[in-house]
N, C-alpha and C positions, 0 to 999 in steps of 0.2 A: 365835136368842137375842134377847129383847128388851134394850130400856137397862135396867130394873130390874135383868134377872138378871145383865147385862153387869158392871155398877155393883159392886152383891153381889159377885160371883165376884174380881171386881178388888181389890173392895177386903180382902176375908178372904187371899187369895195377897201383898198386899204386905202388912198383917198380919202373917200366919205368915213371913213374911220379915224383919221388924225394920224394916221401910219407916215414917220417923215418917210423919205426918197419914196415915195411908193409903188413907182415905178420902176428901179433898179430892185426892190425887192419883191415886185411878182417876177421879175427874169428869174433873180435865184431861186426862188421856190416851184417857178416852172420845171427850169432846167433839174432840179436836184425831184422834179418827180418824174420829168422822162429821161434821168439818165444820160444828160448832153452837157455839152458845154454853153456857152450863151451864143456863141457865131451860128449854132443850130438853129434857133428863132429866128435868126434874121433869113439864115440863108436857104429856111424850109417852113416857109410863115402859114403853106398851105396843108401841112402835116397834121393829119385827123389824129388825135389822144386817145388811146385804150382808154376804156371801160377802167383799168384798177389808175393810170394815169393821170384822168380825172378825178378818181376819189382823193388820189394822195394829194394832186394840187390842193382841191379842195376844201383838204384836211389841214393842210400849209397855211390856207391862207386864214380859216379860223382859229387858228393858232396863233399867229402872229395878230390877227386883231383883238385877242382877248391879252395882249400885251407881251408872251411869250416872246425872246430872243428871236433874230433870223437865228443865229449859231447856234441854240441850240435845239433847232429845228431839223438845218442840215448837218450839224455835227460837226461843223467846218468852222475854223480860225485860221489865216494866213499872218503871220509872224515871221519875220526877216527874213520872207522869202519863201519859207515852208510852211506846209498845210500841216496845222495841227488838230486832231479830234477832239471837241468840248463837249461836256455833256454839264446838265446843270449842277454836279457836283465838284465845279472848279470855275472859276473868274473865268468870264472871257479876257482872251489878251488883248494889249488896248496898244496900239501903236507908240504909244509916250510911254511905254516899259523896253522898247525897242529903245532907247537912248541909257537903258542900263548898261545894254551890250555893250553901245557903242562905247560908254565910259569905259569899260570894261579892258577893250580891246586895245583903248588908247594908254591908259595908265598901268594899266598888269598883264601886258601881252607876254611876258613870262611866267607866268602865273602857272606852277603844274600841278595844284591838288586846290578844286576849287569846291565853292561849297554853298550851294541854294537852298534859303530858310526861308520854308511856305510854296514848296514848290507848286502849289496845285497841277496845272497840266501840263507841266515841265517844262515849258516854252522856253524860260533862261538855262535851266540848265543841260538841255539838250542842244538848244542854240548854241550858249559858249563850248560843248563839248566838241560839237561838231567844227566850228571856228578857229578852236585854238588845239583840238588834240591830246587837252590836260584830262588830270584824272579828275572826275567833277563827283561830287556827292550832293542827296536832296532829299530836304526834308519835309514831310507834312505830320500834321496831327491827325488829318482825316484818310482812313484806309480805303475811299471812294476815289479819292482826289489821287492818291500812291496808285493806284489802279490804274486809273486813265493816262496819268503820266507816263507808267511802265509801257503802258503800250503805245504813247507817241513815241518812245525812244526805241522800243521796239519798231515800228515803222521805218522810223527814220535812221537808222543804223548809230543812234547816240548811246556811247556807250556811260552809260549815269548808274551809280549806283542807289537804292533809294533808301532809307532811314523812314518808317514808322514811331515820332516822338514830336514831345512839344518845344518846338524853336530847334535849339541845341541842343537839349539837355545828353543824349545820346553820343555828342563828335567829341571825338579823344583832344585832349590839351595840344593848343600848338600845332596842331594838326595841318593845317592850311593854311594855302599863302593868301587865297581872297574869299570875303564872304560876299554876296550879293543877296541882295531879298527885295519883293514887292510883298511887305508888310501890309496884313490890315490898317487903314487910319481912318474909317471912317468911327463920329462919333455917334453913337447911340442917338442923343438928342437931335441930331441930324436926319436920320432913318425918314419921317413919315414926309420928307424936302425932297427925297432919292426921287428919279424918273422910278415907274413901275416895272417896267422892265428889269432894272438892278434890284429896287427893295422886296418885290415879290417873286424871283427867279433866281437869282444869283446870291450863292450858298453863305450865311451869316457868316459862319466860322471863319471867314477869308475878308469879307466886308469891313466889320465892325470891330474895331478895338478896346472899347469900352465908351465908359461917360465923355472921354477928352477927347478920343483919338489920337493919345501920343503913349500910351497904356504897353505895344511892344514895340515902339520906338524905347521905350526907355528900357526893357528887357534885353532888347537886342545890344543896345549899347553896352549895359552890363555885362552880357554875356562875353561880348567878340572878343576883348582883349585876352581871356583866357583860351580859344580857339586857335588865336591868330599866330602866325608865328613871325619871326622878327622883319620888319619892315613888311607888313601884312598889309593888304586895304579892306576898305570894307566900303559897300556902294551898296545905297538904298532907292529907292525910289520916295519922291517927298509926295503928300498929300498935299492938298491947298489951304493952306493957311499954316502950314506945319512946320515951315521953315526957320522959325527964328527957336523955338521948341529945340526941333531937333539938333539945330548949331548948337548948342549951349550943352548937349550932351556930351561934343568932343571939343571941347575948349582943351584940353589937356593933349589933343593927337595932334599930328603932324599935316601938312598939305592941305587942310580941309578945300573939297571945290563945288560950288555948285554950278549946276549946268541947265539952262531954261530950256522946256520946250520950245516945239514953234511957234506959238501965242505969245511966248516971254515969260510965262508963267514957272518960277525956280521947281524943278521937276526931278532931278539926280542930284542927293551929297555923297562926295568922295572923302575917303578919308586917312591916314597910313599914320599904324600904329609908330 
């Protein structure tokens, strides 16, 4: 079987399957079973597929049609620039967590001891390490998700320290000058509404907040101001519908901003104790 017909076949099977782009996603699952990049298909369309080649596409592509992530087929997440390894024990990163940074960068670009709550695969806090040079700390609950992240920061020469614990409960008083988090907020009663992709692949513990979906939105709030140290921020990522919720937690703090994605949907609250 050449790449052309490889390509074709893949791509009319996720197709007939309901698989969006299904096209762009036989390239990737081509290219990540021969070992290429995608300029290879085009530029070697008459290239015969090994024998184990074929099975791995193969194996790809029923994979992906029984609902399974591309990401966590190839392992792969690209995140502001860098390639992060995802495995289904961590969210994949989602571009509109990429406007945490940006916040970030913009309002606390002094910022020298920073501190990521829910790290899962460390995409914020190796991102901000590598951007700003600060000392950054991260935390998860699950030692699957501290794994994977250790070793994007290992890859990626971020130097992050990691924290085994739930939220803060482990970071010393005053400690730091910004918190950032993509908290859980999805609400339980939501769950059976999620595409399959997210409800049946992508790890609870990181999804689901509880009944409301504002469950550690209101933990974190509690917590930060004993973290934070004097004119601290704190920047979360919002859920959809989450917004007036989680304003009403910092009525009492300084600067609150929030910042829309690129739909206009309110996406980033800012906030300085």
């Amino acid at each position: 079987m050449t790449l052309q017909t490889a390509l074709l076949q893949g791509t009319q099977l996720l197709d007939k399957a309901s698989i969006a782009v299904p096209r762009l996603t036989a390239e990737v699952l081509l290219c990540h079973a021969i070992h290429r990049e995608r300029e290879y298909l085009y530029a070697h369309p008459e290239y015969e597929l090994q024998e184990v080649e074929w099975l791995h596409y193969g194996r790809y592509l029923h994979e992906r049609m029984q609902g399974k992530p591309t990401q966590y087929i190839t392992h792969r997440q690209e995140f502001y620039g860098r390639d992060f390894r995802v495995t289904s024990d961590v969210l994949i990163p989602r571009p509109e967590t990429e406007h945490v940074v940006e916040a970030a960068l913009q309002l606390a670009p002094g910022a020298r001891r920073i501190l990521d709550v829910g790290t899962g695969s460390g995409a914020l806090a190796v991102t901000l390490q590598l951007e700003t040079g600060a000392e950054v700390l991260a935390t998860d609950i699950s030692p699957a998700a501290i794994a994977v992240a250790v070793e994007n920061a290992r890859r990626l020469a971020g130097r992050v320290d990691f924290v085994l614990c739930d939220l803060m409960d482990s970071i010393a008083p005053r400690s730091v000058d910004l918190i950032v988090s993509n908290p859980p907020y999805v609400p339980l009663t939501q769950k059976e509404g999620l595409q399959r992709e997210v409800r049946d692949w992508e790890p609870h513990v990181a999804l689901f907040a509880g009944e409301t979906g504002f469950e550690i939105y209101d933990r974190i709030a509690a917590s930060a101001p004993r973290i934070l140290g004097p004119d601290g921020w704190l920047i979360l990522e919002l859920g959809f519908g989450s917004l007036n919720h989680v304003t009403s937690l910092f009525a009492d703090w300084h600067d609150v901003q929030i910042t829309p994605d690129l739909a206009g949907i309110p996406r980033v609250l800012a906030a300085r104790r």
